[in-house]
C-alpha positions in Angstrom: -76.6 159.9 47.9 -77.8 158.4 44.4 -81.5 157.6 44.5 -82.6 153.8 45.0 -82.4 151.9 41.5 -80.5 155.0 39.9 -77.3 153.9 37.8 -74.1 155.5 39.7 -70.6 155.8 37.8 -67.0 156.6 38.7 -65.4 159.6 36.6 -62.3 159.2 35.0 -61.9 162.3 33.2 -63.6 165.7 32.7 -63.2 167.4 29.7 -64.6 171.1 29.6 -68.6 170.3 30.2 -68.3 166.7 29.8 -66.5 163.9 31.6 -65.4 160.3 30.7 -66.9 157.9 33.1 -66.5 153.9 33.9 -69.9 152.8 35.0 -70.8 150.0 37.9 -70.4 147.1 35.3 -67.4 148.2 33.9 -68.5 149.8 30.5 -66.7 153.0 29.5 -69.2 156.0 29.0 -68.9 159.2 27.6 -71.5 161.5 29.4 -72.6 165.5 29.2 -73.6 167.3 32.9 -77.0 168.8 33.6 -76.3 172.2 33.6 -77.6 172.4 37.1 -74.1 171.5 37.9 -72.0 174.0 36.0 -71.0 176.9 37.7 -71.5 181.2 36.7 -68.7 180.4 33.5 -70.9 178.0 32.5 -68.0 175.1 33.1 -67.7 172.4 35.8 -65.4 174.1 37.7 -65.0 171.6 40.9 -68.0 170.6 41.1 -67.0 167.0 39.2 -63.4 166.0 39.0 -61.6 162.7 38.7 -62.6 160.1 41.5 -66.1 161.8 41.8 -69.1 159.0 42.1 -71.6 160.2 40.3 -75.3 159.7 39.6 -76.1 159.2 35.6 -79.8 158.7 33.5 -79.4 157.1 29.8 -81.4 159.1 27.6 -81.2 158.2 23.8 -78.5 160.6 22.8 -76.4 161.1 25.9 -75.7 159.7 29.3 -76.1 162.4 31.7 -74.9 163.2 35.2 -77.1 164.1 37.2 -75.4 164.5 40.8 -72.7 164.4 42.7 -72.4 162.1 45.6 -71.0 163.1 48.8 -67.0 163.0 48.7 -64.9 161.7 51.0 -62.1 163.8 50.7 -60.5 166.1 47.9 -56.9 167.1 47.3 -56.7 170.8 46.1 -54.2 173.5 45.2 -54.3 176.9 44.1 -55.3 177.5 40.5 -52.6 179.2 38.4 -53.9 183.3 38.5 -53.4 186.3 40.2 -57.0 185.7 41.9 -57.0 183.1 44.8 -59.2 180.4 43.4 -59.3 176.5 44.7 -58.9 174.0 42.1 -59.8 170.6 43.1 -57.0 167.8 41.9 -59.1 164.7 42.4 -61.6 163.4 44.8 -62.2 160.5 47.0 -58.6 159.1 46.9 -56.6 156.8 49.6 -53.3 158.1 49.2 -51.3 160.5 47.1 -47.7 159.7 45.6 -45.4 162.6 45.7 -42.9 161.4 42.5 -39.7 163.0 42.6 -36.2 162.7 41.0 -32.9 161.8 43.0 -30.8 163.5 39.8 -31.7 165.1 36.2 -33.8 166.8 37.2 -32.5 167.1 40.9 -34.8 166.6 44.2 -36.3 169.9 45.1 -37.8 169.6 48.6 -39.9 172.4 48.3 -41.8 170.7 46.0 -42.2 167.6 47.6 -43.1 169.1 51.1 -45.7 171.8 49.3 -47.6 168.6 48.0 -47.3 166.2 51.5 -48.6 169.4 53.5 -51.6 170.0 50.9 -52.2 166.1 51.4 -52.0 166.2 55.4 -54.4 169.4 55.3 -57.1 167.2 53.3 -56.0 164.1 55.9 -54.8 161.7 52.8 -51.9 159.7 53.3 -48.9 160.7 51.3 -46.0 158.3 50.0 -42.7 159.5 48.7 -41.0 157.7 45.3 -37.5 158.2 44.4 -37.3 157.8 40.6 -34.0 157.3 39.0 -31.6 155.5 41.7 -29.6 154.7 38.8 -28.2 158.1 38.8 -28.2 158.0 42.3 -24.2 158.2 43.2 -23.6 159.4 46.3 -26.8 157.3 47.9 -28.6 160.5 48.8 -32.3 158.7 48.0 -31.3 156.8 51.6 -31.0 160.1 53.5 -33.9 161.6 52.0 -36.5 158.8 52.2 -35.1 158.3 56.2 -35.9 162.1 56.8 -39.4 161.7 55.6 -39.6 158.0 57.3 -39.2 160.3 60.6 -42.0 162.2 59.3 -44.6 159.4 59.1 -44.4 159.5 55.5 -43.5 156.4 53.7 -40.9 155.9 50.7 -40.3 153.8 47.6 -36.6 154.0 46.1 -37.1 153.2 42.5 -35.7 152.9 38.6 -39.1 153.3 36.2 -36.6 152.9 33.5 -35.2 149.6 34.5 -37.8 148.2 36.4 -36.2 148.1 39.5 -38.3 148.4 43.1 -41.7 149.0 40.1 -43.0 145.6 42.0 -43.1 147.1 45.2 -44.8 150.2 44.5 -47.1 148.4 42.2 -48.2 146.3 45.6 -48.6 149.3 48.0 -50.6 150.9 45.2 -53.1 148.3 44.8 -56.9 148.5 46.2 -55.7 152.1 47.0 -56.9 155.0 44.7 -53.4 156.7 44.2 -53.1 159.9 42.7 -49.6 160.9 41.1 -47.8 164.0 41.1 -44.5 165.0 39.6 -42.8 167.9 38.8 -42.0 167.7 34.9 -38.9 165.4 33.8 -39.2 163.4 36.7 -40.3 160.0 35.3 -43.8 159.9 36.5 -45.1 158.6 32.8 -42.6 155.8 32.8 -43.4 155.1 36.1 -46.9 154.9 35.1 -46.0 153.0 32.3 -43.8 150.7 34.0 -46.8 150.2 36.9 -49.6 149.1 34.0 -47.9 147.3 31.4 -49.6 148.3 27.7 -49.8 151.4 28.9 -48.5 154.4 25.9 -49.4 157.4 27.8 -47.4 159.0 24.9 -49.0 157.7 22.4 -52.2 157.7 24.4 -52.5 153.7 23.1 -54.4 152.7 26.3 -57.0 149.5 26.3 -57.9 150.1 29.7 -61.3 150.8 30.8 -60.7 154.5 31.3 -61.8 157.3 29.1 -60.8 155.5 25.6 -57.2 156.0 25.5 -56.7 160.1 24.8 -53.9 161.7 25.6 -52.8 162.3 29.5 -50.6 165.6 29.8 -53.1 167.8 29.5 -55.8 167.1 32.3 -56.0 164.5 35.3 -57.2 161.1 34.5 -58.2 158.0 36.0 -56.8 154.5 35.0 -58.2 151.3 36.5 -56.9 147.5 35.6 -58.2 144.1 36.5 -56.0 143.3 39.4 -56.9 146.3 41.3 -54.9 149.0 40.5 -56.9 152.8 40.1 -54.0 155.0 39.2 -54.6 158.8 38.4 -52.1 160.4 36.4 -51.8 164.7 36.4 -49.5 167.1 34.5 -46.3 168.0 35.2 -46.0 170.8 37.5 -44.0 173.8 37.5 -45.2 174.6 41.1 -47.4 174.1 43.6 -49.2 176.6 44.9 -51.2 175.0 48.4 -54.8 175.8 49.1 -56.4 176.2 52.6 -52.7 176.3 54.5 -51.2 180.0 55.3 -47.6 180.8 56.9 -48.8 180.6 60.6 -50.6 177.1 60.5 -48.2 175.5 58.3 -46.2 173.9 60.8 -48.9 172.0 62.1 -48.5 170.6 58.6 -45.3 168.7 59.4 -46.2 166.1 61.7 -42.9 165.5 63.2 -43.0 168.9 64.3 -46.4 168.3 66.4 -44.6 166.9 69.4 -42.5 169.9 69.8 -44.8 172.4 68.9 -46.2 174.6 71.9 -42.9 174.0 74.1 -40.7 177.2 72.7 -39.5 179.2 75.5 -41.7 182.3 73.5 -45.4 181.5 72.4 -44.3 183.3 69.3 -41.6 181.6 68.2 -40.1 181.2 65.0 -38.0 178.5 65.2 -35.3 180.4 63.3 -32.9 181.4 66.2 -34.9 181.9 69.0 -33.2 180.9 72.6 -35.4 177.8 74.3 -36.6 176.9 70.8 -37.8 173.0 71.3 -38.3 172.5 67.5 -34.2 173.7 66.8 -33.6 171.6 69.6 -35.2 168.4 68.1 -33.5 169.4 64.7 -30.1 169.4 66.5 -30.7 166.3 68.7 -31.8 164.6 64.9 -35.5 163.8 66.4 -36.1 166.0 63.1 -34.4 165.9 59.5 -32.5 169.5 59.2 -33.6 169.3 55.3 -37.3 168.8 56.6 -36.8 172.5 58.8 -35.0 174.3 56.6 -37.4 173.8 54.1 -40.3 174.7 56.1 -38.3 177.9 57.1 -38.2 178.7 52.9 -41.7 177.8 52.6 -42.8 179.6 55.3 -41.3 182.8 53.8 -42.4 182.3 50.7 -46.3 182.0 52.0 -45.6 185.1 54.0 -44.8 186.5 50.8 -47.4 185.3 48.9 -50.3 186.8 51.9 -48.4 190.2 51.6 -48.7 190.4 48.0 -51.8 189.7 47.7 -53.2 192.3 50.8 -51.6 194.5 48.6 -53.4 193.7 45.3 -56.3 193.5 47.8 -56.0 197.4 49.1 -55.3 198.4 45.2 -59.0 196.9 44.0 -60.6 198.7 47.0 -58.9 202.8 45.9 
């Protein structure tokens, strides 16, 4: 906790060994760290991201940070490397918005269910938005915003472009600390654009009180508006590798699973094609979305993959 009288601040962006901050009265800061607080590379690492309050001194030539308070929660992933490393996303949030596509480029599950089990494994709430109903012909963004529905994960139906359902996301977002992700093409900078109007994250025009307006592809950042909006925007991912979730606890990542789980006719049951399998049975009866279990069968796999692969760069470093 900051000490008694000390100013406090809210980062908005952190930039190598420095961060861009909005302090208590509103006034945008530019501010080093105390090297206490970088790690052995001499960087900051995760030990202050976006949404971090932290406590600052004014000396003459710099505003400092001095600490880090306490954080409430963090949503992670696995930094991009061969070595298995956390990276923290952004801290302190209230929920985390999954943008994805309905068409061009097309929804990718995987994707989508990758982020909403990182955000259930650091106990954020998580909220679906289906950009670009225009190209929506065949009213798929129905079907796949009822799947997750069953999952406890709410949806927004949307066209950034046009403005159409942008009011409605723009009033769940609001006194919430939202943090977007996208995969690349998606929409998520229109969105963004579309949510704060003035907003040129191409350009990187912003008169907001939040870092002074540089560019916002490269590295997360926070924007905040008068009417209560705190909006963090993050590049546009490729993939997404999770961080603290492994093959044989990922299902207690999907929470419609949780009422079937433990009820298998075999304790170690696969739910592939198992005889007395409760979860197949709840897929079949429609208690679960078939997309939402075939993916987790994929994903699954592909973290099974993942562990074996790296036991086996493991056992090479240790000949």
């Amino acid at each position: 906790m900051s000490e008694p009288g000390a100013d406090t601040a809210l980062v908005t962006r952190v930039d190598f060994g420095g961060c861009a901050l909005v302090g208590d009265g509103g006034e945008t800061l530019d501010a080093i760290v105390r090297a206490k607080l970088m790690g052995k590379k001499k960087s900051l690492g995760n030990t202050v991201v976006v949404g971090d309050r932290v406590t600052i001194s004014r000396e003459p030539a710099h505003v400092v940070v001095e600490a880090v308070e306490p954080r409430r929660n963090a949503f992670s992933r696995r930094a991009s490397g061969e070595r298995a490393e956390e990276q923290v996303v952004a801290a302190n949030l209230d929920q985390v918005v999954m943008v994805a596509a309905i068409a061009d480029p097309p929804f990718r599950p995987g994707l989508v269910d990758r982020v909403m089990a990182q955000a259930e494994h650091a106990g954020i709430p998580s909220r679906l938005v289906l950009n670009k109903i225009d190209l929506d012909g065949e009213n798929e963004a129905k079907a796949i915003l009822e799947a997750y529905r069953v999952a406890g994960i709410t949806g927004n139906a949307l066209c950034a472009k046009r403005g159409d359902g942008v009011e409605e996301l723009r009033h769940a977002c609001r006194g919430r600390r939202s943090l977007f992700v996208g995969h690349s093409g998606v929409g998520k900078s229109t969105l963004l654009s579309a949510l704060v109007p003035g907003l040129d994250l191409v350009a990187g025009d912003v008169n907001l009180k939040t870092g002074k307006g540089r560019h916002t592809t490269t590295a997360a950042v926070l924007f905040r508006t008068d009417d209560g909006l705190e909006l963090i925007d993050t590049p546009g991912v490729r993939t997404f590798g999770m961080w603290g979730i492994g093959a044989r606890d990922l299902e207690q990542h999907y929470l419609e699973f949780r009422p079937f789980l433990g009820s298998c006719r075999f304790g170690d049951c696969r739910h592939l094609a198992e005889p007395g399998c409760a979860l197949r049975g709840a897929v079949d009866s429609g208690a679960i979305a078939r997309r939402r279990w075939e993916s987790f069968v994929k994903l699954r796999e592909e973290l099974e993959q993942e562990q074996s692969l790296g036991e086996r760069r493991g056992s090479r470093g240790r000949l």
